[in-house]
Every structure is written in C-alpha cells, then in structure tokens.
C-alpha positions as CSV (number, residue, x, y, z in Angstrom):
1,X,-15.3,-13.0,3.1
2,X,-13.0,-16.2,2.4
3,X,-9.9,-16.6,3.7
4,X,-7.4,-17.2,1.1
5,X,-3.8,-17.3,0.0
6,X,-1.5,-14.5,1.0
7,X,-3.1,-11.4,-0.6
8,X,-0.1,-9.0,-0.6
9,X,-2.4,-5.8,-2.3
10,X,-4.2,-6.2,0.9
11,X,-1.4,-6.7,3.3
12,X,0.3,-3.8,2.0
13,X,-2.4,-1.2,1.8
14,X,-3.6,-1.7,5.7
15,X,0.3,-1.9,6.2
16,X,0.2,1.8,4.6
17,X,-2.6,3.1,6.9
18,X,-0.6,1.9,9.5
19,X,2.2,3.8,8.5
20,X,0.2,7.3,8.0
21,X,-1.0,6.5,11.4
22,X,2.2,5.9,13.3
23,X,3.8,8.7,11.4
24,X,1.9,11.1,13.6
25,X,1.7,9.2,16.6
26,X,5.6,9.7,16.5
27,X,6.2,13.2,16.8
28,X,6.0,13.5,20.7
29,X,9.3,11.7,21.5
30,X,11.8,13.6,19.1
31,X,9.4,17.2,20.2
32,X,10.7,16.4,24.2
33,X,13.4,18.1,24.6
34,X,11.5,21.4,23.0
35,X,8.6,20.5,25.2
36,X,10.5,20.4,28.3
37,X,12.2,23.4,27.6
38,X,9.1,25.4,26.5
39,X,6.8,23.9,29.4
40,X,9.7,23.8,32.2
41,X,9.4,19.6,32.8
42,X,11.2,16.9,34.7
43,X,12.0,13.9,32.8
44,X,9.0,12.2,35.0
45,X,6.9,15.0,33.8
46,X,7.8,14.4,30.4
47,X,7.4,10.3,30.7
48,X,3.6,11.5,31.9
49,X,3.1,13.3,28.4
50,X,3.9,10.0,26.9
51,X,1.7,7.7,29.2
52,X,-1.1,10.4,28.4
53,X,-1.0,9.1,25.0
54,X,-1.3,5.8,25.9
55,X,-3.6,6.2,28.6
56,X,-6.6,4.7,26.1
57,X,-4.9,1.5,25.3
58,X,-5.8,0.8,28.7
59,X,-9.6,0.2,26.8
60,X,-8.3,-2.1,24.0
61,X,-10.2,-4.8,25.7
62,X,-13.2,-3.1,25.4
63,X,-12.6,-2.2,21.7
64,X,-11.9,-5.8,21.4
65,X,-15.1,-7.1,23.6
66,X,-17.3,-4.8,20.8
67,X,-15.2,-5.3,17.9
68,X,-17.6,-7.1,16.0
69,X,-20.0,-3.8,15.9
70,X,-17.7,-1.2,14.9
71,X,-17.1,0.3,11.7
72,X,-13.4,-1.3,10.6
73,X,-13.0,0.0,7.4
74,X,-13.7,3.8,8.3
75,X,-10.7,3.3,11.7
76,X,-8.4,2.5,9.8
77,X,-9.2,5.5,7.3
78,X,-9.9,7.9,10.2
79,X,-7.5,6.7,12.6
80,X,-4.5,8.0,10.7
81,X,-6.6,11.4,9.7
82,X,-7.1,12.3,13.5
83,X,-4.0,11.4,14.5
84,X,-2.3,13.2,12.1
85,X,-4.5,16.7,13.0
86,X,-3.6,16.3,16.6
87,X,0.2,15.3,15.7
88,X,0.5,18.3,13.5
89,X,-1.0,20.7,16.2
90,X,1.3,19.7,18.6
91,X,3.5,22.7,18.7
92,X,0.8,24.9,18.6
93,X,0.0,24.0,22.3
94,X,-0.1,26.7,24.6
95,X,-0.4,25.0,28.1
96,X,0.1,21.3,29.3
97,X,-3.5,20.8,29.6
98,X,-4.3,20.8,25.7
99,X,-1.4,19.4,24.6
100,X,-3.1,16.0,27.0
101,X,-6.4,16.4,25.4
102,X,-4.4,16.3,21.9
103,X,-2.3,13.3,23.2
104,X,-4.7,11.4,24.5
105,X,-7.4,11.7,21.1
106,X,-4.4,10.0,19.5
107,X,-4.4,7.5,22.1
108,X,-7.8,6.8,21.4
109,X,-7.2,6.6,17.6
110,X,-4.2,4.4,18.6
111,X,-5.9,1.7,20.6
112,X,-8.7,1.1,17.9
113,X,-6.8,1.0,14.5
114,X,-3.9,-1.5,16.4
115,X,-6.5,-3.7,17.6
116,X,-8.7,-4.0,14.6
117,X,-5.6,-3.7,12.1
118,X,-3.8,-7.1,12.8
119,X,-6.3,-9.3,12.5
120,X,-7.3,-7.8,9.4
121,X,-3.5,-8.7,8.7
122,X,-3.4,-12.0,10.3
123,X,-7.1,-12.7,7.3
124,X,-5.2,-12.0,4.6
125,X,-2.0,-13.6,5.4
126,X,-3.9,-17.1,5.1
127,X,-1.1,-19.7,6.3
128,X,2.1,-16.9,6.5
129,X,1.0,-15.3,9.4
130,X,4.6,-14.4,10.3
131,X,4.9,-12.6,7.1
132,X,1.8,-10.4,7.4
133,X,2.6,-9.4,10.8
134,X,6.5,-8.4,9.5
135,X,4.7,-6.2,6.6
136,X,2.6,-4.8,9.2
137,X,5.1,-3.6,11.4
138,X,7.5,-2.7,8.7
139,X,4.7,0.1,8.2
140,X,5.0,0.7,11.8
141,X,8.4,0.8,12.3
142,X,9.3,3.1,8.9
143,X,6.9,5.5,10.7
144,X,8.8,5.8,13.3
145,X,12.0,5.9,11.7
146,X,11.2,9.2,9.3
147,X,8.5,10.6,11.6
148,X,11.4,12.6,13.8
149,X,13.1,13.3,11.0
150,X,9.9,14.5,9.6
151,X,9.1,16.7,12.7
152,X,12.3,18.0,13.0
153,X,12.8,19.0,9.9
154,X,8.9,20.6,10.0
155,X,10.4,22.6,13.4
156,X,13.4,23.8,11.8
157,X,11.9,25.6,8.8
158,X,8.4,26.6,10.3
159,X,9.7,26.7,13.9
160,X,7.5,24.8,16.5
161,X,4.3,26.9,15.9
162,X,4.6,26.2,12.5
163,X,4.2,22.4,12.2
164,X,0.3,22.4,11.8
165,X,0.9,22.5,8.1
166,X,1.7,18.8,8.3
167,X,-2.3,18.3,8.1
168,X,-2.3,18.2,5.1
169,X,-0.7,15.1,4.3
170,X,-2.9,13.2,6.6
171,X,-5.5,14.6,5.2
172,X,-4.5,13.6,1.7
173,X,-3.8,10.2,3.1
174,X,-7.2,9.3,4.2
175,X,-8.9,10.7,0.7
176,X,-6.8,8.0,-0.7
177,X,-7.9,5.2,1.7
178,X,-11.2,6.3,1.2
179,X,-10.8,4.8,-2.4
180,X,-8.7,1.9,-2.1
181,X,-10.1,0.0,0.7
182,X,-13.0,-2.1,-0.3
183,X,-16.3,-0.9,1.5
184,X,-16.9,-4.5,2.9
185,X,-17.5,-5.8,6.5
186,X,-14.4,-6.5,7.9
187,X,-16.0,-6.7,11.1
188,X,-16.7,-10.0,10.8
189,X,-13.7,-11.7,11.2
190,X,-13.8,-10.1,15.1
191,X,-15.0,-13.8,15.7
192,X,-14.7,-16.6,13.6
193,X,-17.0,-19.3,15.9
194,X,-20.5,-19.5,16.6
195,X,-19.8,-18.6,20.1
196,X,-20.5,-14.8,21.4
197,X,-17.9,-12.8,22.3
198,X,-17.5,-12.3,25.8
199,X,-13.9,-11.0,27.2
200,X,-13.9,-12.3,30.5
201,X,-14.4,-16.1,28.8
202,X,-11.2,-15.6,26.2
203,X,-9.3,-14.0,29.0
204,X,-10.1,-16.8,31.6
205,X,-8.8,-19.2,29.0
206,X,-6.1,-18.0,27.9
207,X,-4.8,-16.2,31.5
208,X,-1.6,-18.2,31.7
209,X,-0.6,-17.4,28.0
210,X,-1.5,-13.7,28.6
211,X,0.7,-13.8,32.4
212,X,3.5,-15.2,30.3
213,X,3.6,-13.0,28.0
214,X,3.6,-9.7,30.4
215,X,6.5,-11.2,31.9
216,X,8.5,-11.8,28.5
217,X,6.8,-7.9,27.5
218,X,7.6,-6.5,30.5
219,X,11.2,-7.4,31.5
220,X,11.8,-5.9,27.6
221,X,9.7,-2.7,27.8
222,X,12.5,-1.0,29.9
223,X,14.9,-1.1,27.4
224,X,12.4,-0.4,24.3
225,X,10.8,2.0,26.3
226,X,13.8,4.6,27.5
227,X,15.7,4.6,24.3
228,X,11.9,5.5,22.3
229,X,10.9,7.7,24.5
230,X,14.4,9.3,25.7
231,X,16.6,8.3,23.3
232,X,16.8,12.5,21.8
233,X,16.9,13.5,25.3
234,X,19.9,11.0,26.0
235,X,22.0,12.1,23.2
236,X,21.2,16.3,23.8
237,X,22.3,15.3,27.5
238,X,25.7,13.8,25.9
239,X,26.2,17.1,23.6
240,X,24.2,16.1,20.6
241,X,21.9,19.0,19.1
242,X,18.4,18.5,18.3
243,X,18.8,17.1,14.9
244,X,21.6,14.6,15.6
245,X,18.9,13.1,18.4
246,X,16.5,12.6,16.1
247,X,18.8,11.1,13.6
248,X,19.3,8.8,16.3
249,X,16.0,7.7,16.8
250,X,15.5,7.2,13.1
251,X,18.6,5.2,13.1
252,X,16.9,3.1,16.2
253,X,13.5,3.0,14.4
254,X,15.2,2.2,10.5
255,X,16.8,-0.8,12.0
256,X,13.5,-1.6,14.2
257,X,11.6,-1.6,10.7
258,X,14.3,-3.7,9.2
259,X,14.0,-6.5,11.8
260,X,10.5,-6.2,11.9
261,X,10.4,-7.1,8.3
262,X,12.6,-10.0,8.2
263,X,12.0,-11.8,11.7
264,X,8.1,-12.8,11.4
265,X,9.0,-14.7,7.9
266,X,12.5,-16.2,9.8
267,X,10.1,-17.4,12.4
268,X,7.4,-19.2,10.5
269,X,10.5,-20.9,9.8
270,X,12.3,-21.2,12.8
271,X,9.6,-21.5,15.0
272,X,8.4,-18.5,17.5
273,X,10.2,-19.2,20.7
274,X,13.5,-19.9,19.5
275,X,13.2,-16.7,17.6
276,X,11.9,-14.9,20.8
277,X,15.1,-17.0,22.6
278,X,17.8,-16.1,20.7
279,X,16.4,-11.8,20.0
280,X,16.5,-12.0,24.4
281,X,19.9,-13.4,24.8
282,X,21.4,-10.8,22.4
283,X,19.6,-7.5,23.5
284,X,20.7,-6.8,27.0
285,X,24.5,-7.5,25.6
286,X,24.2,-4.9,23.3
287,X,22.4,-2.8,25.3
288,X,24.8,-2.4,27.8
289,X,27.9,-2.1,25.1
290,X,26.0,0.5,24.0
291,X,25.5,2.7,27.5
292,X,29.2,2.3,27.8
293,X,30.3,3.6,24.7
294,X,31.4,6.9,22.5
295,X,28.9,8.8,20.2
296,X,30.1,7.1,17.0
297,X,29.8,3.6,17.5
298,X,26.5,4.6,19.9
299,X,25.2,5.2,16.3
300,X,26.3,1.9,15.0
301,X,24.9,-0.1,17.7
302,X,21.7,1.5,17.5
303,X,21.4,-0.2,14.3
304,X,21.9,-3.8,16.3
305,X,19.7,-2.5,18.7
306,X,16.9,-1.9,16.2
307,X,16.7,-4.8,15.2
308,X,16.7,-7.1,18.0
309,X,14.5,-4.9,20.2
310,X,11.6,-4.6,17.8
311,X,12.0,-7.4,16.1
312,X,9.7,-9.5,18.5
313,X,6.7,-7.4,17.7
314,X,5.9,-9.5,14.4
315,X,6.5,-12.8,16.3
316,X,4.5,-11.9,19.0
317,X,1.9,-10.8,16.7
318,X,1.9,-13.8,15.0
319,X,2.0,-16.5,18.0
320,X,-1.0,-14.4,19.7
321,X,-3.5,-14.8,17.0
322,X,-1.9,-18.7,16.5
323,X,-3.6,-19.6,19.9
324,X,-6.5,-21.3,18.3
325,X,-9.4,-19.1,19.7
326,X,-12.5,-18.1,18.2
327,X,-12.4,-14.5,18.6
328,X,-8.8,-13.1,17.3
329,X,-10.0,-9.5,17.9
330,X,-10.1,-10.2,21.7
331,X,-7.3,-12.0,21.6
332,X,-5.3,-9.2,19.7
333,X,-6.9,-6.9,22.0
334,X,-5.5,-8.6,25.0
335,X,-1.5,-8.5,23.5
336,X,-2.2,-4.5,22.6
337,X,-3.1,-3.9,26.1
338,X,-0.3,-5.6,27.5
339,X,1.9,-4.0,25.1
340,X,0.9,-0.3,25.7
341,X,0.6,-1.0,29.5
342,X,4.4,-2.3,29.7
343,X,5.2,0.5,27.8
344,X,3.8,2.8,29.4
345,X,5.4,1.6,32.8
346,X,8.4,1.5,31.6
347,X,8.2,5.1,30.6
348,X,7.0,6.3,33.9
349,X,9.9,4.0,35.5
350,X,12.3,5.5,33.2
351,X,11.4,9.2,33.6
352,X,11.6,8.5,37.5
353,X,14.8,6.9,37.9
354,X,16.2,8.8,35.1
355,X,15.4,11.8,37.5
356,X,17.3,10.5,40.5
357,X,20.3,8.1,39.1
358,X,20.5,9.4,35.7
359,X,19.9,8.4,32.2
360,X,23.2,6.5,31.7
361,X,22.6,4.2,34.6
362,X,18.7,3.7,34.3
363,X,19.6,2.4,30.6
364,X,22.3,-0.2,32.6
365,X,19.7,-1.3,35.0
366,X,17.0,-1.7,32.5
367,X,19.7,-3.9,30.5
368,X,19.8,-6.2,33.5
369,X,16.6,-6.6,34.0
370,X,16.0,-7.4,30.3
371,X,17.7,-11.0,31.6
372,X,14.5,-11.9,32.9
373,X,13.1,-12.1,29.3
374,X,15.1,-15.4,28.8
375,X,13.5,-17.4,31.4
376,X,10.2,-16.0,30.3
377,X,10.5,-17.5,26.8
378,X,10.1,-21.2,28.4
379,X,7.1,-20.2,30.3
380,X,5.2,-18.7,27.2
381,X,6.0,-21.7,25.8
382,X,5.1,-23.8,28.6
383,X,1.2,-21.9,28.0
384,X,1.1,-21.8,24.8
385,X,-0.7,-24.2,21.6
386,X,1.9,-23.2,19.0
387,X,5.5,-23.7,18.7
C-alpha cells in the first residue's frame, strides 16, 4: 500500500463505519433515566453502567502492542454489527448483570475499531492529517447527535422492550461494508519502521508527551464527561421530559460534530496548540454561563458548548499520530486509552459528587477545574515534535 494524496472515498467510507458504530454505542446515556427508574440506581450506580462500557479501553494498548496481526478490515465491519446487536438489546435487559455483559461486548468492539480506525485515517489523509481526523469524528460525533434521538424515538413507539428491532440496520450496515472496503491488509501500516513493535519501548519514549496529554485530557473530561453522560438526567431533574433531554444531547452532540469537522482543517492551519489554547480558554466560560442559566438559552449554549468541547478530538488526533514514531497504532492506542480512562473517571467523579452536592454544582466545579487545561497546553507543547 502507498501512501498518497488525500483519498476522500476512503476517508469517508471508514468515516461511515465509524458512524454505524458510534450510533449504537450511544444509546446508553439518553436510556438512563429509564434505566435508573426500571433498575432503582443512584446516579453513581448509573456512572458504573457507563464505565462498564468502557471498562475494555483499558486494553487498547494491548490491541495496539498486536495490531499488526489482527484482521483490520473485518473490525471495522464487525465492530459496528456487534455493537449495534448489543445496543438494540438494551432494553430487553432483565437484570443489571446482562445489561454489563451487553455493555462491556460493546466496549470491546469500541476499543478495537477506535484504535485501528484512525490510523487507517491518518494513511489516507497523506499530508492533511487534520482534515482526515475532522471527517472521522464528524462520523463520530453525528452518531452521537441522532443516536438519542434515534433511541428515543425507538422507545416511544416500541416502548423499551421493543427496541431490538434496531438490528436490523446494523445488520444492513455491515453487508454493505462487506462490499465496499477493499479486502487488503491494512494491517500493515500498524508500523511503518523496520523496528518490532514493542509497547513498553514507544511508551518509554514518548512518556512525557503521553503525561501531558492526561493532564490537558483530564482537567477537560469532567466537563465532557457529565454533560454526555448526564446531560438527559440534568435536564429531567430541571422539569424536562424524556424527549426534550435527548433533544439536548443531540443539540450537544450536532454542535460537537460541527466543530469536529471544521477545527482539525483550522488547525493544520493554525497550528495544534494554539487551537487546543484558544478551545480551553473558551470552554469553562461557557460552561459555567450555562449552569447558571434558564432552559432556553441552556439550549443555545449547548450549541457553543458542542463545539468547543469536542472540538479537540480531531486536533488531538492529529498531533498524536504527528509525533514522528514508527508504530502509529501504538501510538494511537496510547491517546484512546487515555481518552476512555479520563472519561471514564470523570463519569464515576460525576455520578459521585452529583450524588452528594448535586448536579448543578458538580457541573460548576468541573467548569473550574477545566482551568487547568490552559496551563497544560504549554506543557504538551513543551513534549512534543510538532507545532
């Protein structure tokens, strides 16, 4: 395989998977409030549902270390198709203990396709690395955005039991995969030296880089984190029925696919730190304008908040796989570990503190803590090849 220009018809059809996949993936946070109602949860016990799911990220380094011996082209057809079974049957559950087993197989689905995915993206981009990652997460990000409006709309005419028919999209989905993506060994590209991969040697190298960018990750999760995960919760707290909290979350996840989309090509522009600069200045601003403020314009600022929450995920992308090593997979792998572990911490910090102090002022501390990110930027810099 020979890296050349930017090949969009590739771009966009592992772009594609990546939407069918994160479609499905979706359906747990706008489902909570049904959940905790049907299963009798705490918010804590609810943020465990969610770190259930992405318990197996936790593994992406391994997936990364063996990379070059699995089967890419059949993940990222069969990564959507599983997760879109186990999605689908998630109102079928009777008890706590298979709705886990259900999360955590799309966990597992999860971790492989979004570290095998990118770099796949990252190929095919050749020099517009910015833009590949922005067309991969557009895919994301427009998952997430009609997935609760997909789910919700599945629970109101089926009711909750009912949603299994959703299958058969994904199932549709992969049949078309199947026959568009080229039965050729992606695999290769998990290293691009003659050098064997060994995880503990990239990681060594590149430690600094990766402890940068946890802090920078981190001290951003919280706010990511609650209004993903809780966001429905939030607003049925505040009055709002089922529907108007998913609409919500679409509205957060519409704007998130929008920046997404245009902030990887401003920052093969710009440059990736001032881009990471400017998108932590302007979060924790809005984020607190928004905790303290009416149902209407909540709506309207969710569309700001869209935007300059997600919109990192494309430069981050971009600058990880920019670090000049030999083996991209591991690096990737490395970044989708730290971003499902922040996540997931966040989460679990959320749903705690949301317990005892409340939703309203766990979204204010998490806006204060989101500072941090600023001073965070310099450091990745500091570690980092590219600019």
């Amino acid at each position: 395989m020979k890296q050349g220009v930017f090949k969009s018809s590739k771009v966009a059809t592992i772009s594609s998977s990546h939407f069918v996949h994160d479609v499905y993936s979706s359906f747990l946070a706008p489902l909570l409030p049904l959940i905790i109602d049907k299963f009798g949860l705490s918010l804590s016990g609810a943020s465990i549902l969610t770190l259930v799911q992405r318990l197996p990220s936790f593994l992406s380094l391994f997936i990364g270390a063996v990379a070059h011996k699995l089967p890419w082209r059949w993940i990222i057809i069969l990564a959507p198709v599983i997760t879109g079974i186990c999605g689908s049957l998630i109102g079928l559950t009777p008890n706590t203990i298979i709705l886990g087993i259900l999360l955590i197989t799309i966990g597992f689905c999860s971790a492989s396709f979004h570290v095998t995915a990118p770099v796949m993206i990252k190929y095919f981009s050749g020099k517009n690395a910015g833009k590949g990652m922005s067309w991969y997460m557009l895919g994301g990000e427009a998952a997430r955005m009609l997935g609760p409006i997909i789910i919700v709309s599945a629970v109101s005419y089926w009711q909750l039991a009912g949603t299994w028919r959703l299958i058969f999209p994904a199932l549709a989905s992969g049949l078309t995969l199947y026959f568009i993506i080229e039965n050729i060994p992606y695999q290769k590209i998990a290293s691009t030296g003659p050098k064997p991969i060994n995880w503990w040697s990239t990681i060594r190298e590149y430690r600094y880089f990766f402890i940068a960018l946890t802090l920078y990750m981190l001290f951003r999760s919280l706010m990511k984190g609650s209004l993903a995960t809780f966001l429905p919760t939030y607003m049925g707290l505040k009055g709002s029925s089922l529907m108007t909290g998913a609409a919500a979350l679409s509205i957060l996840q519409g704007a998130a696919a929008f920046g997404s989309f245009i902030m990887g090509g401003i920052s093969d522009k710009i440059g990736r730190f001032r881009s990471l600069l400017i998108l932590a200045i302007i979060s924790p601003i809005l984020m607190l304008i928004f905790v303290f403020s009416g149902v209407v314009i909540q709506m309207i600022l969710l569309l700001l908040l869209g935007i300059v929450l997600y919109a990192t995920s494309p430069v981050l992308l971009a600058l990880v796989l920019e670090q000049g090593s030999n083996q991209p997979a591991m690096m990737n792998a490395g970044f989708t570990t730290i971003n499902f572990a922040t996540n997931a911490l966040a989460v679990i910090f959320t749903g705690i503190l949301g317990d005892v102090i409340g939703l309203d002022l766990t979204l204010q501390i998490a806006a204060f803590l989101a500072i941090g990110a600023i001073p965070s930027v310099f450091y990745l810099k500091k570690h980092s090849v590219s600019s």
